[in-house]
Each structure stands twice: as structure tokens, then as C-alpha cells.
C-alpha positions as CSV (number, residue, x, y, z in Angstrom):
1,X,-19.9,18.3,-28.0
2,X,-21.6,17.4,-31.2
3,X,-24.1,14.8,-31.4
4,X,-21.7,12.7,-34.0
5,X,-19.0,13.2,-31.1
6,X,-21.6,12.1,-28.7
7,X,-22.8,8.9,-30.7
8,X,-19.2,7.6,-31.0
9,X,-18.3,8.0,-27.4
10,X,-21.4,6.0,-26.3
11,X,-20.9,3.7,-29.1
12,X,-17.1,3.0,-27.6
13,X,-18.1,3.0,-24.2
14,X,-20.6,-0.4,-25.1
15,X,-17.6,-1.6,-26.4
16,X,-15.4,-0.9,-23.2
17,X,-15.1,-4.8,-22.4
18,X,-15.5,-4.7,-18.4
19,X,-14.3,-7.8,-16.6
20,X,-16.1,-9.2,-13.3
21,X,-13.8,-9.4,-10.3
22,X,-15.1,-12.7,-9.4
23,X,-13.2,-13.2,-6.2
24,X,-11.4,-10.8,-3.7
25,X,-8.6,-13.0,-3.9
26,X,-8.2,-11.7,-7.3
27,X,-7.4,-8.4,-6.2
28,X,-5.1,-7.8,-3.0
29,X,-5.8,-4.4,-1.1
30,X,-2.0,-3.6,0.1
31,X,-3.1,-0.1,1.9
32,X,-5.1,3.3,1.1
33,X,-3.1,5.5,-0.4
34,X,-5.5,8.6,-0.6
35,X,-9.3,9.6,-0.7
36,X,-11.7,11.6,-2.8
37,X,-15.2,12.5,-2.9
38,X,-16.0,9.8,-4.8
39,X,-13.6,7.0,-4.6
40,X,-10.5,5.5,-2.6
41,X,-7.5,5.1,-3.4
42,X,-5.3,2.2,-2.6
43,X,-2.5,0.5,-3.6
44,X,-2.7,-2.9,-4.7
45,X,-1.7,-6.3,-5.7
46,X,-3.6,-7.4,-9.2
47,X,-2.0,-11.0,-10.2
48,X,1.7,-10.2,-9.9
49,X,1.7,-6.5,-10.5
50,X,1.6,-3.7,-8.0
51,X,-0.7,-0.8,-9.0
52,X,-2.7,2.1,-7.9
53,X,-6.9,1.4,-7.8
54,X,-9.5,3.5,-7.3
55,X,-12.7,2.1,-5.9
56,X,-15.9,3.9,-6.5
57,X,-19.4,3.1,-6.0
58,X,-20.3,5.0,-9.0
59,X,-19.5,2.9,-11.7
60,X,-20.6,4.4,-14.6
61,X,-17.8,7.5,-13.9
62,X,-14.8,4.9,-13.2
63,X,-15.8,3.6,-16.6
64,X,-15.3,6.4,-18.4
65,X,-12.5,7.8,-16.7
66,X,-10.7,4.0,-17.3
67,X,-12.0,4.9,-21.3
68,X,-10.0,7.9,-21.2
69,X,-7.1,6.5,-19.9
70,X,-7.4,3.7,-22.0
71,X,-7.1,6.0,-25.2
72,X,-4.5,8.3,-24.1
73,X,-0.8,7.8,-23.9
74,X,1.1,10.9,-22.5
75,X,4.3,11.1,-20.1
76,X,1.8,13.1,-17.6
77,X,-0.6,10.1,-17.2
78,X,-0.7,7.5,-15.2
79,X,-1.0,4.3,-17.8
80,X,-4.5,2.5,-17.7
81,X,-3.8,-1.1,-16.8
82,X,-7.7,-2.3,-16.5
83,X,-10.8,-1.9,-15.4
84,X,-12.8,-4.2,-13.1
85,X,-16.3,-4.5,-11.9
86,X,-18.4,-6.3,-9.3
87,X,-21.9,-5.5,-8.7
88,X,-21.8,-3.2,-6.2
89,X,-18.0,-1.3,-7.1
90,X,-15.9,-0.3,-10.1
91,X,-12.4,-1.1,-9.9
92,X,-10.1,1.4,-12.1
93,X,-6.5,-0.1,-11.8
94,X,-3.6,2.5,-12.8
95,X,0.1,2.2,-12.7
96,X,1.6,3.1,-9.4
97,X,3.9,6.0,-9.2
98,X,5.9,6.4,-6.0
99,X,5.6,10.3,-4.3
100,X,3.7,12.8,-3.0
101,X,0.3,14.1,-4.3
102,X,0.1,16.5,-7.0
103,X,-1.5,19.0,-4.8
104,X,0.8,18.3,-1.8
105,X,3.8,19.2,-4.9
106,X,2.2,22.5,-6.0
107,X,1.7,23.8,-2.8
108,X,5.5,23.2,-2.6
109,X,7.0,25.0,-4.9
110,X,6.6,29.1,-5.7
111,X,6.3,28.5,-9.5
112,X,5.7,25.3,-11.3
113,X,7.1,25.7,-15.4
114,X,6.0,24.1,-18.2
């Protein structure tokens, strides 16, 4: 990446406004849904909508996965909803899509086409 490309991204990452989840009453864990390395997954009640949320201690990686998904607007992807912080956790909330893992679908099926 060139140093230009590097300047911007950290210049839009500042930017990234990033809300404090004041309250867990603000966010409603429904169930787990799956589990990384790095972060959970769960699914979620935020205000009146039912998403997906991943939960990471390592901030600073949610943050700029929720800035990619922020800028990027594809049938494939899951659509950013927002990002959420509270000292200790990052909070990346996602749209929910009902069905089975990716990996869980390749292993699946012989060929996948594109």
C-alpha cells in the first residue's frame, strides 16, 4: 500500500465516529451464533432490530473491519449496521442472514460456481 493510500485510511479511520454503548440494556444478547479466534458471534437485539454482532476484545481490528463494511456495498456482504464500543469490547453489528456457515456450505457441495 502506498503511503498516500496509507495516510487516507488513517485519516478515515479518525473520522470513524464510534458510539459508547452506555448500558447493556442498549444491546440485547439473544444467543451465540458462532466463534472465532478473536471474537464471538451472537445474535442480537439493538433497539428494535435483530442483527448479527461480533464481540472482540481487540478493538482496534473490529474497527476497521466495521470501516470496510461501512464502505462497501455488495450482494456478498453482510450490510454494516454500526459499530459500538465500551471500554473494554468493540461491538461490530451486521445484518443477520438466516443459514448455515459459509464453511459448513462449501464443505457441502463438490463444486461451488461463480
Amino acid at each position: 500500500i502506498g503511503s498516500s493510500c496509507t495516510e487516507d485510511y488513517e485519516k478515515r479511520m479518525k473520522d470513524l465516529e464510534i458510539q459508547e454503548l452506555e448500558t447493556d440494556k442498549d444491546l440485547n444478547i439473544v444467543k451465540m451464533i458462532g466463534h472465532g479466534g478473536q471474537a464471538g458471534g451472537y445474535l442480537v437485539k439493538y433497539h428494535t432490530e435483530i442483527l448479527a454482532c461480533k464481540i472482540s476484545e481487540q478493538k482496534e481490528k473490529l474497527r476497521r473491519e466495521s470501516f470496510f463494511l461501512c464502505n462497501v456495498t455488495h450482494p456478498a456482504f453482510v450490510r454494516f449496521r454500526d459499530y459500538l464500543e465500551t471500554k473494554e469490547k468493540g461491538y461490530l453489528l451486521m445484518e443477520y442472514v438466516k443459514g448455515i456457515p459459509l464453511g459448513e456450505y462449501i464443505l457441502q457441495k463438490e463444486q461451488i460456481q461463480f
